[in-house]
C-alpha atoms as an extended CHARMM CRD file, in Angstrom:
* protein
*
       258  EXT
         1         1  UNK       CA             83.6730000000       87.7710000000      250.8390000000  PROA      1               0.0000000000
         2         2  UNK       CA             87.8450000000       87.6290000000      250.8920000000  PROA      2               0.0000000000
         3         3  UNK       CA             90.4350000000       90.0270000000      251.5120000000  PROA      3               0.0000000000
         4         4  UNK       CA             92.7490000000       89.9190000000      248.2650000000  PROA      4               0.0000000000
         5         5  UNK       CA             96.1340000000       91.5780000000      247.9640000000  PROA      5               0.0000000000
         6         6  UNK       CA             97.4430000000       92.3590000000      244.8090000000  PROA      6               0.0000000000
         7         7  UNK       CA            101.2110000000       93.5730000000      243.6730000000  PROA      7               0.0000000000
         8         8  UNK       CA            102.2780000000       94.8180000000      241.2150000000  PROA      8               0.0000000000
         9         9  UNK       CA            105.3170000000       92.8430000000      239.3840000000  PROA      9               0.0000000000
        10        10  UNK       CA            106.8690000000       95.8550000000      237.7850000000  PROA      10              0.0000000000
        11        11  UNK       CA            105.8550000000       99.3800000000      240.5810000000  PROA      11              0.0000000000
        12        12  UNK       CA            108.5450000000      100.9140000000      238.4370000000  PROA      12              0.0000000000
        13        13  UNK       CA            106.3040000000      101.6170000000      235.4330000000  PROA      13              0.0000000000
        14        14  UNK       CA            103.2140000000      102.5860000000      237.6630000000  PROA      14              0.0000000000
        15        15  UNK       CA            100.3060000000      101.9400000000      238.3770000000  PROA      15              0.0000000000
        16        16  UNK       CA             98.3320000000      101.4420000000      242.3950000000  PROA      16              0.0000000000
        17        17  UNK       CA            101.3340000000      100.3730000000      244.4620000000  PROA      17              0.0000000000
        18        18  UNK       CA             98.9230000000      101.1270000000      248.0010000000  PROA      18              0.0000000000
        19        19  UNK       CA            100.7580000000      103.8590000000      248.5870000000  PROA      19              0.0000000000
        20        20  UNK       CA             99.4720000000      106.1140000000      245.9580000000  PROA      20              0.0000000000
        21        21  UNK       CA             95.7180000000      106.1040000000      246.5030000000  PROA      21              0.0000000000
        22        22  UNK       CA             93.0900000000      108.6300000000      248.1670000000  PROA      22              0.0000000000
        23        23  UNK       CA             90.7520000000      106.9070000000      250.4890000000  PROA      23              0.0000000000
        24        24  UNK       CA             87.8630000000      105.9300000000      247.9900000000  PROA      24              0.0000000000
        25        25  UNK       CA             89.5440000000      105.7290000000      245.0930000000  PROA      25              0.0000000000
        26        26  UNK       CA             88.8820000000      102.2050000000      243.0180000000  PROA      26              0.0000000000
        27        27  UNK       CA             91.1670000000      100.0480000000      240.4860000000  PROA      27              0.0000000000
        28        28  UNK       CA             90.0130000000       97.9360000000      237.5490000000  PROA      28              0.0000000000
        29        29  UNK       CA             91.3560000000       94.1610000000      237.8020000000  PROA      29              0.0000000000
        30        30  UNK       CA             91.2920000000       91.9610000000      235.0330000000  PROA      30              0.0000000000
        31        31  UNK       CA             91.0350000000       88.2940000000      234.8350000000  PROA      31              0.0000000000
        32        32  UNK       CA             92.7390000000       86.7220000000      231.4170000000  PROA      32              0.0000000000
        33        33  UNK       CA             90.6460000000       85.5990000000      229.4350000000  PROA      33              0.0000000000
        34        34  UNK       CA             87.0570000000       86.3550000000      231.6860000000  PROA      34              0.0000000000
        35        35  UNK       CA             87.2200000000       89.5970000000      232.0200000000  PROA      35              0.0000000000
        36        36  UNK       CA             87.9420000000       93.4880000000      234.1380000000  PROA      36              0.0000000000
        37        37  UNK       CA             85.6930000000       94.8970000000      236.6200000000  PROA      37              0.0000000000
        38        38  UNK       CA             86.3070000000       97.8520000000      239.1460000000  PROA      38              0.0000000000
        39        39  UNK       CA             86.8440000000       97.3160000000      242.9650000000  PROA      39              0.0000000000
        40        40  UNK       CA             87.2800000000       99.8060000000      245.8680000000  PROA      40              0.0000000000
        41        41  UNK       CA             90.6460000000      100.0110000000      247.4150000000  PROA      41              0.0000000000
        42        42  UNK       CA             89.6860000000       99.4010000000      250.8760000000  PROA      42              0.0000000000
        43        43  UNK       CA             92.7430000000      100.4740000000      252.6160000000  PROA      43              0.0000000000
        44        44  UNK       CA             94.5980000000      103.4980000000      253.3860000000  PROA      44              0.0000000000
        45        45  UNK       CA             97.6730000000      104.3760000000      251.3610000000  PROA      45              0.0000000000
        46        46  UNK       CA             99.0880000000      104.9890000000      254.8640000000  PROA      46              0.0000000000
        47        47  UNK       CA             98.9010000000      101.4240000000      256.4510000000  PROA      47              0.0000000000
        48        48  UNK       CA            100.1350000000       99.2680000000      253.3600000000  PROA      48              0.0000000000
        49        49  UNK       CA            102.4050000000       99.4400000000      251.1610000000  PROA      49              0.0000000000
        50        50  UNK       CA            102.7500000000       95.9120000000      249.5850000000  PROA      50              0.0000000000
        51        51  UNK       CA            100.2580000000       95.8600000000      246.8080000000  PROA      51              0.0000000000
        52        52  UNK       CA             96.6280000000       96.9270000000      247.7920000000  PROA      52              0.0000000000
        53        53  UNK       CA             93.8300000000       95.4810000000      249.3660000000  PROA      53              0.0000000000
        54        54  UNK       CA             90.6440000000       94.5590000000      247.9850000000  PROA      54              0.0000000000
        55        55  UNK       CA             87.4010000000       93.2140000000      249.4570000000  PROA      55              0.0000000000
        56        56  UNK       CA             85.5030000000       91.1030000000      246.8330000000  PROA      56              0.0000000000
        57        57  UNK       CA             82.5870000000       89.1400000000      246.8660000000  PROA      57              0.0000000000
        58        58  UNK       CA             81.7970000000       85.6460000000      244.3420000000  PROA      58              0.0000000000
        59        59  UNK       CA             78.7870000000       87.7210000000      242.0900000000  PROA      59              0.0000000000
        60        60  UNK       CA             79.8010000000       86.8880000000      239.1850000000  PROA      60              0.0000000000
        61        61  UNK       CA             82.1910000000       85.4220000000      235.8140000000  PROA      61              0.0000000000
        62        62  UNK       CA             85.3060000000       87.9750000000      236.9840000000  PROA      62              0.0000000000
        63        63  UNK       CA             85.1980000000       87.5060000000      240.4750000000  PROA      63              0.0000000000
        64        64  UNK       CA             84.0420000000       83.4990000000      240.5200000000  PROA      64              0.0000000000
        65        65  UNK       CA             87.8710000000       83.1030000000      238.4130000000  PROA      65              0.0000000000
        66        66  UNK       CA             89.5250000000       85.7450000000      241.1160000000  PROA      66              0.0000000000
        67        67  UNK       CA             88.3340000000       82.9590000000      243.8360000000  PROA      67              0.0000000000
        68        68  UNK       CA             89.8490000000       80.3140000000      241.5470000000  PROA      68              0.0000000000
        69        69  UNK       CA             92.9540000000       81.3960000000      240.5950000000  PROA      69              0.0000000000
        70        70  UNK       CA             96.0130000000       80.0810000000      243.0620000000  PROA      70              0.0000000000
        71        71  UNK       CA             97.7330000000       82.5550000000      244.9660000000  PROA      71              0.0000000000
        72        72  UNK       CA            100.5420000000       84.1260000000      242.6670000000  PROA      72              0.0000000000
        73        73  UNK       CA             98.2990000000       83.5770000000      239.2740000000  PROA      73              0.0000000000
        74        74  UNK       CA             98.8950000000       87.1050000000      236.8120000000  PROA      74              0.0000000000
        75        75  UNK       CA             96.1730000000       89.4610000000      237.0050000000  PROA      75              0.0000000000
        76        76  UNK       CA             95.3470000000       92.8990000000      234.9850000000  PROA      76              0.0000000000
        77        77  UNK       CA             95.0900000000       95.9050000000      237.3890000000  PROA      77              0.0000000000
        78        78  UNK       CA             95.3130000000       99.5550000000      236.1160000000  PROA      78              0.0000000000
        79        79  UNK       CA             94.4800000000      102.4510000000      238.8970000000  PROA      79              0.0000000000
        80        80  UNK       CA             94.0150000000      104.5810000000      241.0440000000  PROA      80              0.0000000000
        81        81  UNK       CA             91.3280000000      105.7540000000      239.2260000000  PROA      81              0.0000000000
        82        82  UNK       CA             88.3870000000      108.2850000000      240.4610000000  PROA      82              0.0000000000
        83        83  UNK       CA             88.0390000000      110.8840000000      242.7030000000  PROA      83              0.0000000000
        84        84  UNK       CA             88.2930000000      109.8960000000      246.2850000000  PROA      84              0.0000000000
        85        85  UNK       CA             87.2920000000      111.2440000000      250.3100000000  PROA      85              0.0000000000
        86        86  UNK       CA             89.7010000000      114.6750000000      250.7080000000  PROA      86              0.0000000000
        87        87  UNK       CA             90.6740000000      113.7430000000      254.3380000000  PROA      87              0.0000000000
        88        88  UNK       CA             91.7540000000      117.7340000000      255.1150000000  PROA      88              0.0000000000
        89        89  UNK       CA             88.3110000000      118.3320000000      254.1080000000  PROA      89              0.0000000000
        90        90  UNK       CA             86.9170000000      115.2150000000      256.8770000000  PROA      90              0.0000000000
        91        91  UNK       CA             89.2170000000      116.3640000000      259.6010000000  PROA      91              0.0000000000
        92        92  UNK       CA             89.1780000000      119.6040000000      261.7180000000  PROA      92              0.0000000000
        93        93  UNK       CA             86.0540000000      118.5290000000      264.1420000000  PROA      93              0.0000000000
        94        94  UNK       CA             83.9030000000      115.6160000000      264.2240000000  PROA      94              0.0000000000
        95        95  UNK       CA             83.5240000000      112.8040000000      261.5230000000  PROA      95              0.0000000000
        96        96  UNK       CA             80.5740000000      110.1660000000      261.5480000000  PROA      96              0.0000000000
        97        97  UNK       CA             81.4320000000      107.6120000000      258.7340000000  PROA      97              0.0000000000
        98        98  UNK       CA             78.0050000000      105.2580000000      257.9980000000  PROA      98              0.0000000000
        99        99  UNK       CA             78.3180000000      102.1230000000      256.4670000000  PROA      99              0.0000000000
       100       100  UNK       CA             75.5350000000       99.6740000000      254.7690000000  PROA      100             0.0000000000
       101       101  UNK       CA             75.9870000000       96.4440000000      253.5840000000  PROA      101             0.0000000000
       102       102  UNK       CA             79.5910000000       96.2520000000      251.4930000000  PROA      102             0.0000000000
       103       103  UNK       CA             79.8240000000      100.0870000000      252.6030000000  PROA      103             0.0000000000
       104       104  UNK       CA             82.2830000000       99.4610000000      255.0110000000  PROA      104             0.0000000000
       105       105  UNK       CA             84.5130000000       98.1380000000      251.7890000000  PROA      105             0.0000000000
       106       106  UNK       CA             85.0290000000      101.8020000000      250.5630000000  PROA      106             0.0000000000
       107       107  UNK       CA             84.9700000000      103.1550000000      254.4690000000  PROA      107             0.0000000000
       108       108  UNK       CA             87.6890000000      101.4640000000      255.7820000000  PROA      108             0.0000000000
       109       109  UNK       CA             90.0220000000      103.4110000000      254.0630000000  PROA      109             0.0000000000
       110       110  UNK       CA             88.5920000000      106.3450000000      255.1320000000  PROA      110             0.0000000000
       111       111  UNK       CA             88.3580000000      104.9490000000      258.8140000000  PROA      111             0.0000000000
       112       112  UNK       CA             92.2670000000      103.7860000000      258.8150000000  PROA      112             0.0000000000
       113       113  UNK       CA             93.1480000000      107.2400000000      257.5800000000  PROA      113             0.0000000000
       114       114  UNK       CA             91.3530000000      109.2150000000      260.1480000000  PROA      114             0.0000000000
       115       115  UNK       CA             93.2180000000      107.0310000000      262.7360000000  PROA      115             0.0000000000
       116       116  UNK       CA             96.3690000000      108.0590000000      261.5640000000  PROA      116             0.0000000000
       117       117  UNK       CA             94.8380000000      111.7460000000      261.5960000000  PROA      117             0.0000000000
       118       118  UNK       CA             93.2870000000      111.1650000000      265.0810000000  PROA      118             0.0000000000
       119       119  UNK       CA             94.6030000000      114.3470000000      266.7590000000  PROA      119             0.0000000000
       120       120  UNK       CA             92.8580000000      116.3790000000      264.0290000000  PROA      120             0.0000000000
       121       121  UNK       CA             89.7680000000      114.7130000000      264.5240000000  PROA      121             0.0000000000
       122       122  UNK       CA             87.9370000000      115.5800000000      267.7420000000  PROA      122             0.0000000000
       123       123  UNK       CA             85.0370000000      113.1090000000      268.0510000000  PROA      123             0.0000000000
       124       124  UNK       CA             85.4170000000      109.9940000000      265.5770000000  PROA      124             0.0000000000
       125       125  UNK       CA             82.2570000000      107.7950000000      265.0520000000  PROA      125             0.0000000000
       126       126  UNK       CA             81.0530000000      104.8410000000      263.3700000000  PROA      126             0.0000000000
       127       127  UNK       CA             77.4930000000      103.4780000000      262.5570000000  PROA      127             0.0000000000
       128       128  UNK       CA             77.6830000000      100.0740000000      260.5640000000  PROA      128             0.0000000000
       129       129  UNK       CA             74.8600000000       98.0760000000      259.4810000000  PROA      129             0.0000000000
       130       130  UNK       CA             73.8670000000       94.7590000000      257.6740000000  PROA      130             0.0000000000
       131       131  UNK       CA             71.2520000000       92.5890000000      257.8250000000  PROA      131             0.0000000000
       132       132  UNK       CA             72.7330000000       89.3200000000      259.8690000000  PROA      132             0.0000000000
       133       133  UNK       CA             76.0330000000       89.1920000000      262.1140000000  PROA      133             0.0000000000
       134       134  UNK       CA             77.7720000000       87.2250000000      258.8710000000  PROA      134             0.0000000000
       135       135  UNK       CA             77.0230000000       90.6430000000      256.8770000000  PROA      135             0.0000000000
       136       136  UNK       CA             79.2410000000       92.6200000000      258.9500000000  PROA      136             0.0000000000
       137       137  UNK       CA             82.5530000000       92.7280000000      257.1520000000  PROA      137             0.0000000000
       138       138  UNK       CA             85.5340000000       93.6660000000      259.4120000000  PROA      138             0.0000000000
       139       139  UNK       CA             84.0820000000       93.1360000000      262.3580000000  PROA      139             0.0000000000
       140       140  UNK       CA             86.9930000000       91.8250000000      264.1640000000  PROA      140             0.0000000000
       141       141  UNK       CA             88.9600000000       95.0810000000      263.0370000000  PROA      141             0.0000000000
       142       142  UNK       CA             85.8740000000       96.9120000000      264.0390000000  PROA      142             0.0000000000
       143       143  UNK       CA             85.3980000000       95.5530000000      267.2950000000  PROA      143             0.0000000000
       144       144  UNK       CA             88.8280000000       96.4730000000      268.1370000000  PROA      144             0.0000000000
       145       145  UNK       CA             89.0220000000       99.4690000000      267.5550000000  PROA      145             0.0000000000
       146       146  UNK       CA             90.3390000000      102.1990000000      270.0220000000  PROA      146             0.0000000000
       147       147  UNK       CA             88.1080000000      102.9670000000      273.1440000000  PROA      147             0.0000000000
       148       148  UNK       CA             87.8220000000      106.4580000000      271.4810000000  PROA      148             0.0000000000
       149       149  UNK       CA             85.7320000000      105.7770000000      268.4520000000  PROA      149             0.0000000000
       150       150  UNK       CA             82.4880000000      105.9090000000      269.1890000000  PROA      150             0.0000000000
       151       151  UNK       CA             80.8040000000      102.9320000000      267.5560000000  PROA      151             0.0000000000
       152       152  UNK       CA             77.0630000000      101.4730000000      267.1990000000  PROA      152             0.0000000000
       153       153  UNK       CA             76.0790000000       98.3980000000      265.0030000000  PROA      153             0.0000000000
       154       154  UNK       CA             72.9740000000       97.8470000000      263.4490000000  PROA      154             0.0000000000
       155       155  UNK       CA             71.3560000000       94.6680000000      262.8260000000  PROA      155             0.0000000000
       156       156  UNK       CA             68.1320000000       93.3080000000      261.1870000000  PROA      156             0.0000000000
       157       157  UNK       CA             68.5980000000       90.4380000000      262.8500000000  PROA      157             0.0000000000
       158       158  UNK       CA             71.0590000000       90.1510000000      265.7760000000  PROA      158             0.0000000000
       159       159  UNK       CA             70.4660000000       86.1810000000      266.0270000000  PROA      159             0.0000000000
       160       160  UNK       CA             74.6680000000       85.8130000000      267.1450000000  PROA      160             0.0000000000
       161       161  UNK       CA             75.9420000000       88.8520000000      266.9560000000  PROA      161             0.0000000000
       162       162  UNK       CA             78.9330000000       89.3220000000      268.5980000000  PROA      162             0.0000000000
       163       163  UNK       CA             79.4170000000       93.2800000000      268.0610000000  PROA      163             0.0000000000
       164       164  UNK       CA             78.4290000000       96.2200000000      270.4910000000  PROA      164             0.0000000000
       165       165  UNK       CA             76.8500000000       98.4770000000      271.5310000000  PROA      165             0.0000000000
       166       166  UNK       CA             74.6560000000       96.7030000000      268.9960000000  PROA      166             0.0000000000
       167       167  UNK       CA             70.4670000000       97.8560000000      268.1440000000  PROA      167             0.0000000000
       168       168  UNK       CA             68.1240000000       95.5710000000      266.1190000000  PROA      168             0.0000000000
       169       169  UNK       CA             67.2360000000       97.9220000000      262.8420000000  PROA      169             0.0000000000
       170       170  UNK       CA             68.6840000000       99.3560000000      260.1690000000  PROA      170             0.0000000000
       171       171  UNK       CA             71.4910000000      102.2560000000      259.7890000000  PROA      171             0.0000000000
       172       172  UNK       CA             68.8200000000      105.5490000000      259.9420000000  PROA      172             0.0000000000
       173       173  UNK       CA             67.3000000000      103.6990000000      263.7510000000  PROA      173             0.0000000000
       174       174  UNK       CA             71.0520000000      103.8130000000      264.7820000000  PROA      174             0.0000000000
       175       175  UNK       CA             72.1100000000      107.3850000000      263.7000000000  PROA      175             0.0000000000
       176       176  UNK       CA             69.2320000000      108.7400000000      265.3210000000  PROA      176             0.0000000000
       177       177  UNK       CA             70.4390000000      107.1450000000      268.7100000000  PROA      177             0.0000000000
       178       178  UNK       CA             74.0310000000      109.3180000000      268.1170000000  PROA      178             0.0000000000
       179       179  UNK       CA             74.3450000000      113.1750000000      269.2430000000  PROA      179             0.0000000000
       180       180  UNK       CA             75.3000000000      115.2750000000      266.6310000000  PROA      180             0.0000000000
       181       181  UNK       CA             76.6470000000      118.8160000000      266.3190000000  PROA      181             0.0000000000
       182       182  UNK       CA             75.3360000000      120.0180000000      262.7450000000  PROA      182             0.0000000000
       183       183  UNK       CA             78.1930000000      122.5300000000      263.1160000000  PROA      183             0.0000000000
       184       184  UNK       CA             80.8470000000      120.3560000000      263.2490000000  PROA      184             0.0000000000
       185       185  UNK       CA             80.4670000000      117.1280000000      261.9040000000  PROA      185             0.0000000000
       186       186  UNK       CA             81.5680000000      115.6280000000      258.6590000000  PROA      186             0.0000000000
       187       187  UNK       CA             79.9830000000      112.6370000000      257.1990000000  PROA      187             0.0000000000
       188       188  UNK       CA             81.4060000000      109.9550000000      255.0870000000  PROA      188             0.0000000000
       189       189  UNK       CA             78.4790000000      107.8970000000      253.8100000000  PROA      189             0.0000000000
       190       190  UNK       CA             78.2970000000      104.6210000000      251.9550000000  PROA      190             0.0000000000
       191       191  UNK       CA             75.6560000000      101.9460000000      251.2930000000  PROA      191             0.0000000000
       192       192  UNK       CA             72.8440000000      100.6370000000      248.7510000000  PROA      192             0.0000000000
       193       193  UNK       CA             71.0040000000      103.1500000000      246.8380000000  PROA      193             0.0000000000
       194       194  UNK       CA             67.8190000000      102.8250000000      248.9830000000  PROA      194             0.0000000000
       195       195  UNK       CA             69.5340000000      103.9080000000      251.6230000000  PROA      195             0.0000000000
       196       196  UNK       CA             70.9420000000      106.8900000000      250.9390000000  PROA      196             0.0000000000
       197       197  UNK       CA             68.0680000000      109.1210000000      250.3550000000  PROA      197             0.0000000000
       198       198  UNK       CA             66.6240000000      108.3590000000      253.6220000000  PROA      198             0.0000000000
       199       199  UNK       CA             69.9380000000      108.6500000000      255.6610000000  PROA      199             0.0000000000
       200       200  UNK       CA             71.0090000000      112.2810000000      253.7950000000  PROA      200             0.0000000000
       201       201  UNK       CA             67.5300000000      113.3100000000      255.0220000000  PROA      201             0.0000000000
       202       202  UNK       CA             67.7900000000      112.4800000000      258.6320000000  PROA      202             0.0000000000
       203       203  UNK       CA             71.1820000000      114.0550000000      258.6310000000  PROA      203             0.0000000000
       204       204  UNK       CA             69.9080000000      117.4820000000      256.9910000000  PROA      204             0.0000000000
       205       205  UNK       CA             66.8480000000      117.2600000000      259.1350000000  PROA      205             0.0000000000
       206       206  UNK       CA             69.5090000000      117.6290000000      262.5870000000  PROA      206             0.0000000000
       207       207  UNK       CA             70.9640000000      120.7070000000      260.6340000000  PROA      207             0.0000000000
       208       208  UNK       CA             73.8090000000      119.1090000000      258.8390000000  PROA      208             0.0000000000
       209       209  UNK       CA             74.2480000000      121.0580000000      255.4300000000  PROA      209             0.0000000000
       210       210  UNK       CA             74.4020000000      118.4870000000      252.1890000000  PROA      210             0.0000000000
       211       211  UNK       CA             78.0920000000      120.0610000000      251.7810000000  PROA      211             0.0000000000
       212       212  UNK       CA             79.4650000000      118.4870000000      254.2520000000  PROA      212             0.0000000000
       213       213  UNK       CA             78.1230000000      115.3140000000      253.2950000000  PROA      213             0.0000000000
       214       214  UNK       CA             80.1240000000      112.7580000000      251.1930000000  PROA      214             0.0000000000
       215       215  UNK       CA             79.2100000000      110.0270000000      249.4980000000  PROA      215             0.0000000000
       216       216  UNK       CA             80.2340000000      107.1360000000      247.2510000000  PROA      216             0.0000000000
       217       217  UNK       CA             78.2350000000      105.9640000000      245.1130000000  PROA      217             0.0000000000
       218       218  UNK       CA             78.1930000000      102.4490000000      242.9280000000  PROA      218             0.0000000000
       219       219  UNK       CA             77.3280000000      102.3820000000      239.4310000000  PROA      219             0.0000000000
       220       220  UNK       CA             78.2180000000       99.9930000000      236.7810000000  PROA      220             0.0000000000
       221       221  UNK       CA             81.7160000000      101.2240000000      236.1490000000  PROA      221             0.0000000000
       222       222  UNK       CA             83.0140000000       99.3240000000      233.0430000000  PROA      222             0.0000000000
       223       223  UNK       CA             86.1260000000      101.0440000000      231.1680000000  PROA      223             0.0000000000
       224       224  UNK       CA             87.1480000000      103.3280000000      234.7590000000  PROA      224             0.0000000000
       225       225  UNK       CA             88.0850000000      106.1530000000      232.4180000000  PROA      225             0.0000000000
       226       226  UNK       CA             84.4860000000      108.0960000000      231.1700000000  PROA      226             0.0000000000
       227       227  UNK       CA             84.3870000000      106.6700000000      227.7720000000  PROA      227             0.0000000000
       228       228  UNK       CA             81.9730000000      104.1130000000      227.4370000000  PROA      228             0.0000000000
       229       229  UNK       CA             79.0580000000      105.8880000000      229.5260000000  PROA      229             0.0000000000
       230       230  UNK       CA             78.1700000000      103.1610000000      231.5810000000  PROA      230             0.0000000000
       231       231  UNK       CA             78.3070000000      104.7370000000      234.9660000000  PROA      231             0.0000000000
       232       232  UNK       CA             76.5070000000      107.8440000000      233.7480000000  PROA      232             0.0000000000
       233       233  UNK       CA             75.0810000000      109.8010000000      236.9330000000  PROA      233             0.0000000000
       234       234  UNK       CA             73.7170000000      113.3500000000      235.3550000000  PROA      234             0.0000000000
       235       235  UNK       CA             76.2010000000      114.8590000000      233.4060000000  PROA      235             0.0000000000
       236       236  UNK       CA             78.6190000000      113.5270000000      235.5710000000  PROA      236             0.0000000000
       237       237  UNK       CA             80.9310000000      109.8240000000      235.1680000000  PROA      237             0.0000000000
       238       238  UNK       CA             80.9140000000      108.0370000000      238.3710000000  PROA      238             0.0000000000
       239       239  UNK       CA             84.2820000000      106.4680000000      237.5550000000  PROA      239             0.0000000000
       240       240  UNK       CA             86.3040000000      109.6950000000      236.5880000000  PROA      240             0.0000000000
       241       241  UNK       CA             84.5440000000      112.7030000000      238.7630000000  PROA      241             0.0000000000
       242       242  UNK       CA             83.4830000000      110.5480000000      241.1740000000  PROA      242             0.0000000000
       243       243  UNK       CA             82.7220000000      107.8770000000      243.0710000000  PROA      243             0.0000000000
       244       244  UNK       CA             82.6750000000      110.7060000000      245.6660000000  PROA      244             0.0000000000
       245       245  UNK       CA             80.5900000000      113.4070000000      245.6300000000  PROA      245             0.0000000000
       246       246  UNK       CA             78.7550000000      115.6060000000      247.7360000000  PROA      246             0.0000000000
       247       247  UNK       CA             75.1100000000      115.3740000000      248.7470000000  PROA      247             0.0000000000
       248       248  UNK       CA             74.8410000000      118.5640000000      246.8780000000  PROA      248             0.0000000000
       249       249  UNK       CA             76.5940000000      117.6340000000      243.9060000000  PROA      249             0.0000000000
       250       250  UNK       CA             74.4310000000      114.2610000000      244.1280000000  PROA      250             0.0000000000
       251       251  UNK       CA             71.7150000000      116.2240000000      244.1290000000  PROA      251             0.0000000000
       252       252  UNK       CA             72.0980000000      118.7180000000      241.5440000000  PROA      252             0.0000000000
       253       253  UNK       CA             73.1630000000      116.0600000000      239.1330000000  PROA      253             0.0000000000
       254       254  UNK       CA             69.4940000000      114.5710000000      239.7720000000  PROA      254             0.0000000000
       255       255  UNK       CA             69.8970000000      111.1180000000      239.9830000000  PROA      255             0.0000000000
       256       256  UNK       CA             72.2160000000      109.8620000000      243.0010000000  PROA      256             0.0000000000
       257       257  UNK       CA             69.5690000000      112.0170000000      245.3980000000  PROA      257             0.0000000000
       258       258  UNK       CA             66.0900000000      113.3430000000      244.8710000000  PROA      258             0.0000000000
């Protein structure tokens, strides 16, 4: 996994400067002659405004060039595209962002802009898990963090981590450690499919309503505009009306949630 920036060479005829983005929202970036695929913007459009970030991993033709190419080498990118995390609708009392896997990609964004919201935010907490310590993107940044986010890590295996308060499990063992007051919390959620389901249900079963739950999804986004289907979620395109949604919306659109 690498941190890319990427600028634009011409802002003046648009396009995602990273200042124009909602926290969540993704770009497609192209490499000549291999190919385009989407990537989260994993910053917020408050802390950076040269270019935007983007966390990317070597899976596959597009991204095996990206980690080729020499720094300065012409890229594609079109964006912001999708339908991001509404931060008036995260702040106002407590927010618990979870994180699984890459989740914390798509999450930091969210997390720096509820920093910059902090005084609108009355308890601020993060649960981030992976399955070794060399999973855990950002964990330097995370570490790091102010005294007054409440964090917990989970590990499968904690064999060197370097991260606390840290437990040995996965993300639903951790959230179950954290008190929670169904009333007031917001979630921001984000992680592999399987587990979703089981994390939405823990939260509902502590009283927290599927409203105030938000999650982003992944799905095979191809053309980041609706057209070609690909990323097909109920009646619903991932790429254009989402990746957000709500647990409720996930749910009524019967495939992101049972």
């Amino acid at each position: 996994m690498a941190l890319f920036t990427v600028t634009l060479e011409q802002p003046e005829m648009g396009g995602p400067t990273g200042a124009n983005h909602q926290p969540g929202q993704f770009v497609m970036l192209s490499a000549p002659g291999v190919g385009e695929a989407p990537f989260c913007l994993c910053h917020a459009a408050s802390t950076h405004e040269d270019g935007v970030e983007l966390c990317i991993r070597r899976v596959g033709e597009v991204t095996a060039r990206l980690f080729d190419l020499p720094e300065g080498a012409l890229l594609g990118l079109r964006g912001p595209l999708g339908s991001g995390f509404e931060m008036d609708d995260l702040v106002g009392g407590d927010l618990l962002l979870i994180a699984g896997g890459m989740g914390m990609a798509p999450l930091r964004s969210v997390l720096q802009a509820a920093l910059t919201r902090r005084r609108e935010i009355d308890r601020l907490i993060l649960i981030d898990g992976a399955r070794t310590m060399a999973d855990l993107i950002f964990w330097p940044e995370l570490a790091a963090l102010p005294a007054d986010v409440e964090r917990l890590f989970a590990l499968d295996d904690p064999s060197g981590a370097r991260v606390e308060p840290l437990i040995t499990g996965h993300v639903g063992m951790a959230l179950a450690q954290v008190a929670l007051d169904p009333n007031r919390v917001k979630v921001a959620l984000c992680g592999p499919p399987v587990m979703l389901e089981p994390v939405v249900r823990g939260l509902e079963a502590r009283g927290v309503s599927a409203e105030d739950i938000f999650i982003t999804f992944e799905r095979r986004m191809s053309c980041g505009v609706g057209h070609c289907g690909h990323c097909a979620m109920g009646r619903r395109y991932v790429c254009v009306d989402g990746p957000v949604f709500s647990a409720a919306a996930a749910r009524e659109l019967g495939e992101g949630l049972r």
